[in-house]
C-alpha positions in Angstrom: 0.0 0.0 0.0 1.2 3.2 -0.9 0.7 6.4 -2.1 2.9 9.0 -4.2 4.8 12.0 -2.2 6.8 13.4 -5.1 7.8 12.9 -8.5 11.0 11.6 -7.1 9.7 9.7 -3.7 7.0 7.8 -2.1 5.3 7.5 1.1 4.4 4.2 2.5 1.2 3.7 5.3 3.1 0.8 7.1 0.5 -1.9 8.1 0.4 -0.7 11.9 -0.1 2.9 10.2 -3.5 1.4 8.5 -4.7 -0.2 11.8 -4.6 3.0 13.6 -6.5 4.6 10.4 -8.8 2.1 10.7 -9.4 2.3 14.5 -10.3 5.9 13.9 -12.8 5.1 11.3 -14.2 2.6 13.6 -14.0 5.2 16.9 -16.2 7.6 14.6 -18.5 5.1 13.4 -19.3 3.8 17.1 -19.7 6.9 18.4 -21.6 8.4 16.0 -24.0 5.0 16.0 -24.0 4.8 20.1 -23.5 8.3 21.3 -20.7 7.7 23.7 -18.2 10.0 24.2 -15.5 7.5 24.8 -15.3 6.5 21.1 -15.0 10.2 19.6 -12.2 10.3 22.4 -10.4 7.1 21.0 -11.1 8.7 17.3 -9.7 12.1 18.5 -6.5 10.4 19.9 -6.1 7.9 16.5 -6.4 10.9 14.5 -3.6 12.9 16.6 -1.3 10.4 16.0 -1.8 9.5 12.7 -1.1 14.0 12.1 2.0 13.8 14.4 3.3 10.7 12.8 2.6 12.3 9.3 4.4 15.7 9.9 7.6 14.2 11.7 7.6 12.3 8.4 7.3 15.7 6.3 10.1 16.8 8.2 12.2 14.6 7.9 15.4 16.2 5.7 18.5 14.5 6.4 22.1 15.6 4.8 24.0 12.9 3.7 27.2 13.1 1.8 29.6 9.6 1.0 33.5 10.7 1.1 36.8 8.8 0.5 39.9 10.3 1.7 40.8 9.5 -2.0 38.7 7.6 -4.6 41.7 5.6 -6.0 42.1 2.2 -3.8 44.4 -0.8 -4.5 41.9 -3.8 -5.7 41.6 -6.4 -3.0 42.7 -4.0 0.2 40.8 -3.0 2.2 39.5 0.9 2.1 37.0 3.3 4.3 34.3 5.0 2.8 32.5 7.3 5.0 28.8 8.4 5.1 27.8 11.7 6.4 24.5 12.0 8.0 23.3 15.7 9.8 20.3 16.7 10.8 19.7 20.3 10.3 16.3 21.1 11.9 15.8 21.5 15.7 13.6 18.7 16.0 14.9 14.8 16.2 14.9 12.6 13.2 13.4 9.4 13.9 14.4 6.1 12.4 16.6 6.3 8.8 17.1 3.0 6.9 20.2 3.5 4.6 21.2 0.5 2.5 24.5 1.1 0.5 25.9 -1.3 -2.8 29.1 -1.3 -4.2 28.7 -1.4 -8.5 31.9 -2.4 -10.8 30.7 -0.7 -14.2 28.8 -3.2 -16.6 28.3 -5.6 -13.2 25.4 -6.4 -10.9 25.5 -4.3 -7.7 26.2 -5.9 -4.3 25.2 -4.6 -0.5 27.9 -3.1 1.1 26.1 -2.3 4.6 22.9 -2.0 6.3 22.1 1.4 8.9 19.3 2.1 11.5 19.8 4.5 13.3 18.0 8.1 14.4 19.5 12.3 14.7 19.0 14.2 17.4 18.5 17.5 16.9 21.6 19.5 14.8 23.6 16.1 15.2 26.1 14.8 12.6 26.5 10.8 12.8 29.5 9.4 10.5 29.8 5.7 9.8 32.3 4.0 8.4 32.1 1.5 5.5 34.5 -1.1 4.4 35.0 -1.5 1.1 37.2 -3.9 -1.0 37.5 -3.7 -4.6 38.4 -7.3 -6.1 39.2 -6.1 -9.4 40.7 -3.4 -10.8 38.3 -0.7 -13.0 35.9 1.9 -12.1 33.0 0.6 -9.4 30.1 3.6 -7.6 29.7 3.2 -3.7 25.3 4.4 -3.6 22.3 4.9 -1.8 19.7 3.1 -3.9 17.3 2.7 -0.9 17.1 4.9 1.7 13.3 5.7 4.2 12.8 7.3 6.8 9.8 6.7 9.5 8.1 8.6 12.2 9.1 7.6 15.9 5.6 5.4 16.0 6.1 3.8 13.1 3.1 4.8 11.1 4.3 6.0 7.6 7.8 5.4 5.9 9.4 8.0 3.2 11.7 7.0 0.6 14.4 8.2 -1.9 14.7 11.9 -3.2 12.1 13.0 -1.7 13.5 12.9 1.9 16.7 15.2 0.3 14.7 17.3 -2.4 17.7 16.6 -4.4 19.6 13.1 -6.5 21.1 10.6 -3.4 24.7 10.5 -2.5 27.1 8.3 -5.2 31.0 8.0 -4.6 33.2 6.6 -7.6 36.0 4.7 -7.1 38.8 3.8 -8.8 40.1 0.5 -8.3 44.1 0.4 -9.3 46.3 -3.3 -10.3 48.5 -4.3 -7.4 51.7 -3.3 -8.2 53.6 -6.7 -8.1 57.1 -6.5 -7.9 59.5 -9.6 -9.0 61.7 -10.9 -6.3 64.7 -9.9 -8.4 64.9 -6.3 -7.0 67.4 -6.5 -5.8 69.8 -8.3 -8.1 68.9 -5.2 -10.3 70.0 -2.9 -7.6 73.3 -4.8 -7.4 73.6 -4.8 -11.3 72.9 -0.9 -11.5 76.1 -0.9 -8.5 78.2 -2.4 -10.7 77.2 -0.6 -13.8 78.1 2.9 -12.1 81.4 1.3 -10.6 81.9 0.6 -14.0 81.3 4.2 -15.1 83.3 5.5 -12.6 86.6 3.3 -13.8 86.0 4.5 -17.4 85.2 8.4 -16.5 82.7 8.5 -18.9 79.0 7.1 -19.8 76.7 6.0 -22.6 78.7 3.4 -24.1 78.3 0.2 -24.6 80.0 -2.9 -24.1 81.7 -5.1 -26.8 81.4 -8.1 -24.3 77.8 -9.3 -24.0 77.3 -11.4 -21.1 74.6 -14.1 -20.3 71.7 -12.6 -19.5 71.2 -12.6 -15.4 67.2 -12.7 -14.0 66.4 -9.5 -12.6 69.2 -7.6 -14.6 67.6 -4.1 -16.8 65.5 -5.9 -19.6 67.0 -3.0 -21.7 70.4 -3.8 -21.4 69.4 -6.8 -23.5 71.7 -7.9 -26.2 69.2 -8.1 -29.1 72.0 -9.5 -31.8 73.9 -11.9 -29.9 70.3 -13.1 -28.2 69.4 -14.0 -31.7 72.1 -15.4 -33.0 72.3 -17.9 -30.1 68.5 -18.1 -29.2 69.7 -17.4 -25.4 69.3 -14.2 -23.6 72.4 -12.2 -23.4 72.8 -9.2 -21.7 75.5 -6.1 -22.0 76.7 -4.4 -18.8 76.2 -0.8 -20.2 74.0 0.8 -22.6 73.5 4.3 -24.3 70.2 5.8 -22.6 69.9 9.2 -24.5 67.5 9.0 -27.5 66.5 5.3 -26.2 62.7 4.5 -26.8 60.4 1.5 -26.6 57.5 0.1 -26.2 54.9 -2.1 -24.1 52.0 -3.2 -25.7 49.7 -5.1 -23.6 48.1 -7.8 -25.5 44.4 -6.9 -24.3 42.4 -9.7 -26.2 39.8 -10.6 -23.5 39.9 -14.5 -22.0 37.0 -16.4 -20.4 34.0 -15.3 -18.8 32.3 -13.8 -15.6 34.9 -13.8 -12.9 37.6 -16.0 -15.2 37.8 -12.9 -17.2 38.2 -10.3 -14.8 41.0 -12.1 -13.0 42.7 -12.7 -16.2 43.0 -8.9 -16.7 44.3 -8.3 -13.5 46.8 -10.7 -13.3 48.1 -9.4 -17.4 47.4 -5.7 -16.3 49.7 -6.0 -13.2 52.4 -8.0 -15.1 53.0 -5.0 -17.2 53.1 -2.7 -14.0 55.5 -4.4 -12.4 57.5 -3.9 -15.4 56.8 -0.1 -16.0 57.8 -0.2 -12.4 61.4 -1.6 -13.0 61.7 0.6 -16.2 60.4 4.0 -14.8 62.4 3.3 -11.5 65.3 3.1 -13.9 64.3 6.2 -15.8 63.9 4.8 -19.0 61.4 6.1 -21.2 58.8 4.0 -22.8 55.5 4.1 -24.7 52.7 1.8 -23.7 50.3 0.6 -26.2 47.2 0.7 -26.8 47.2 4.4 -26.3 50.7 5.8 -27.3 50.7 6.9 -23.5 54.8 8.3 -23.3 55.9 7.6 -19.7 59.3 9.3 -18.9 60.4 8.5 -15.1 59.0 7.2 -11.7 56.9 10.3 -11.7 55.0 8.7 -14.3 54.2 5.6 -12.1 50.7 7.2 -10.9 49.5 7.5 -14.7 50.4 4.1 -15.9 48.6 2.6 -13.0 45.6 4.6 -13.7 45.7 3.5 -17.5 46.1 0.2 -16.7 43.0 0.2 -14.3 40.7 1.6 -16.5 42.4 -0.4 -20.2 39.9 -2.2 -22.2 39.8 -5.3 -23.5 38.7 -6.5 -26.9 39.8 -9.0 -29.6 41.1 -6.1 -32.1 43.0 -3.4 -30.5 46.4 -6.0 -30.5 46.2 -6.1 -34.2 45.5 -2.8 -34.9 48.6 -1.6 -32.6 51.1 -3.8 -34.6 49.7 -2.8 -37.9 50.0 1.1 -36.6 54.0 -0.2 -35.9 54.4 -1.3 -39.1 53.5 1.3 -40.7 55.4 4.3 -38.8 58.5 5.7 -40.1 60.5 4.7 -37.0 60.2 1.4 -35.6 60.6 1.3 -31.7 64.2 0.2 -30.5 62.3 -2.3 -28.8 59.0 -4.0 -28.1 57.8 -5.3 -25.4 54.4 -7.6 -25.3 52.8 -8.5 -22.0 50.7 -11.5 -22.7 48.7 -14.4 -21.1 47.6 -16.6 -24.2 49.1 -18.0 -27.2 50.9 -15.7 -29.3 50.0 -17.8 -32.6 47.4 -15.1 -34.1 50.3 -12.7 -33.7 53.4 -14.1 -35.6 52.4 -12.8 -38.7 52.6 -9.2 -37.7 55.4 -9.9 -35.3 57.7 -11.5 -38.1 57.0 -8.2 -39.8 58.3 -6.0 -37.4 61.4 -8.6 -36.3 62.3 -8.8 -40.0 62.6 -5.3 -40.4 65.1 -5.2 -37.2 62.5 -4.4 -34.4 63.1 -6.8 -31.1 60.4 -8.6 -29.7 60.3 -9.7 -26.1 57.3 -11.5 -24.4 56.4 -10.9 -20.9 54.5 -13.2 -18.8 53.8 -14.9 -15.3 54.8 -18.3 -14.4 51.1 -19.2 -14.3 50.7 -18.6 -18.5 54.5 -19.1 -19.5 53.4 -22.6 -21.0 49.9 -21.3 -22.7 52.9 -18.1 -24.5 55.1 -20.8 -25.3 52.8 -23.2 -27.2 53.1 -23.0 -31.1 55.8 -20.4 -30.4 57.8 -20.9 -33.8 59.5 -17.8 -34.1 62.3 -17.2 -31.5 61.3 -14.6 -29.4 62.8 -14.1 -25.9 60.1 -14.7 -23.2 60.5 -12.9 -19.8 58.9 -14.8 -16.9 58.0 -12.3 -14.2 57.8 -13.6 -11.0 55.4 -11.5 -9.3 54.6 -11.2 -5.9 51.4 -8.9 -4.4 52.8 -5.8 -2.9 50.6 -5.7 -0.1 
């Protein structure tokens, strides 16, 4: 039973609000059949209520406002969203029913938490929510049910027309874990012994003539691309020029599976290429990442690429249309870069392109999909296995 306050909100006459209706009715009825003064008295006091319950109702006009102390949270940690409620009359609120969900865009809402609770007059009431974004992307902490009711309990009003203006939403943005390998640091200790190096030689920006093998956890740029080829074994030189350098990540973004099979596939691909924007930026090494020609220059940069990778799509023919873009540039990146979770057989094609015309080609990938890059891998290309570990 209900009946329409607003355009934007209803009232409801709760069941106990229709027996006290209906005992007025009644009060008159007898009275007026039997003459007694008791029953108009019982009428007069039913009909009392019902007014006082109805205009604490009216009144009702709670502020809410939802905050977060910033709206960028790590998926799967654990973050505080706060609601707001003031009252700003001089009169108590009675009861407020609040019920807040948690939305990931394109996904069915869930319930975050459940409040009861009442204002006194001018007071401010803050409560604290937990929230914990499993995924990365952008997700909407709302208010799509919120009543109020008078202290008896007679009538309830809901929604906008409680606030005379649109609920309370809070967007979040839900970031990859930066994962860092456990070879941290071995590349510290390499990037000691390059500057040693430097130091014995008085001067910088030149390279080697000795390439070594290639050490995990040493600078995936100091990769030497020639004698890696030649032997199909990862060498590595000890020094390399880093002025004019430029190269790029593409992450492979062709979606896999379904529901939440998909989702963590993305995050597990989107964080493998943060944790190695992380050891390139740390580095100050300049790269590109791809799709979006997004030019990152140095640590600084480390906020961006996380947000880009939070919000990246993923569709079955951006990949393509990236390497095709390569191929036909005037320059051809010094090197590439591929973070990947699935076979790389649809690629070859394009990738023997760009390999044949003297661009390298490195895979990256976690442990858990090294064997699914591998298979019907017929073109050498060196494959980086990034051991990653949650920063948490």
């Amino acid at each position: 039973m209900k009946r329409s306050a607003s355009k934007e909100g209803r009232l409801y006459v709760k069941k106990r609000g229709w027996l006290v209706l209906g005992s007025t009715i009644g009060f008159t009825l007898f009275g007026l059949a039997f003459g007694l003064a008791e029953y108009f008295i019982g009428a007069t006091i039913c009909a009392l209520l019902l007014l006082a319950a109805a205009l604490q109702t009216a009144g009702q006009r709670p502020q809410l406002k939802l905050e977060a102390a910033s709206n960028r949270f790590i998926r799967g940690q654990m973050r505080i969203v706060l609601l707001k409620a003031y009252n700003p009359r001089s009169w108590p609120l009675f009861p407020l029913r609040l019920r807040l969900f948690l939305q990931r865009e394109g996904a069915e809402p869930t319930e975050l938490a459940f409040f009861f609770f009442a204002l006194k007059p001018k007071e401010e009431k803050t409560l604290e929510i937990d929230v914990i974004c499993p995924h990365r992307g952008e997700y909407t902490v709302f208010l799509p049910q919120f009543s109020a009711e008078d202290i008896f309990g007679f009538f309830s009003l809901t929604d906008q027309a409680l606030l005379g203006r649109a609920l309370p939403v809070q967007k979040l943005l839900s970031l990859p874990q930066l994962v860092l390998n456990q070879v941290i640091e071995e590349e510290s200790s390499l990037r000691e012994e390059e500057e040693s190096w430097q130091a014995l030689k008085g001067h910088q920006g030149q390279l080697t003539a000795d390439p070594r093998s290639y050490q995990q956890g040493a600078a995936l740029r100091a990769i030497h691309w020639k004698k890696s080829a030649s032997r199909r074994e990862l060498f590595s030189r000890l020094r390399e020029h880093t002025t004019d350098y430029s190269c790029c990540l593409l992450l492979d973004n062709r979606p896999a599976g379904e529901g939440e099979e998909a989702l963590d596939y993305e995050d597990r691909l989107c964080e493998v290429a943060l944790s190695f924007l992380f050891t390139q930026l740390t580095n100050n090494w300049p790269i590109t990442l791809l799709p979006g020609a997004t030019s990152l220059l140095t640590a600084q940069n480390m906020g961006s690429a996380t947000e880009l990778l939070a919000i990246m799509p993923f569709d079955n023919n951006t990949v393509f249309g990236e390497l095709r873009n390569l191929l036909e540039a005037p320059h051809l990146p010094a090197g590439l870069y591929i973070a990947l979770a699935q076979p790389v057989t649809p690629l070859l094609p394009l990738l023997e392109q760009l390999v044949g015309r003297g661009c390298p080609v490195v895979l990256l990938t976690s442990s858990a999909d090294i064997k699914t890059v591998e298979n019907g891998l017929k073109l050498f290309l060196p494959i980086i296995n990034i051991e990653t570990t949650s920063n948490a």
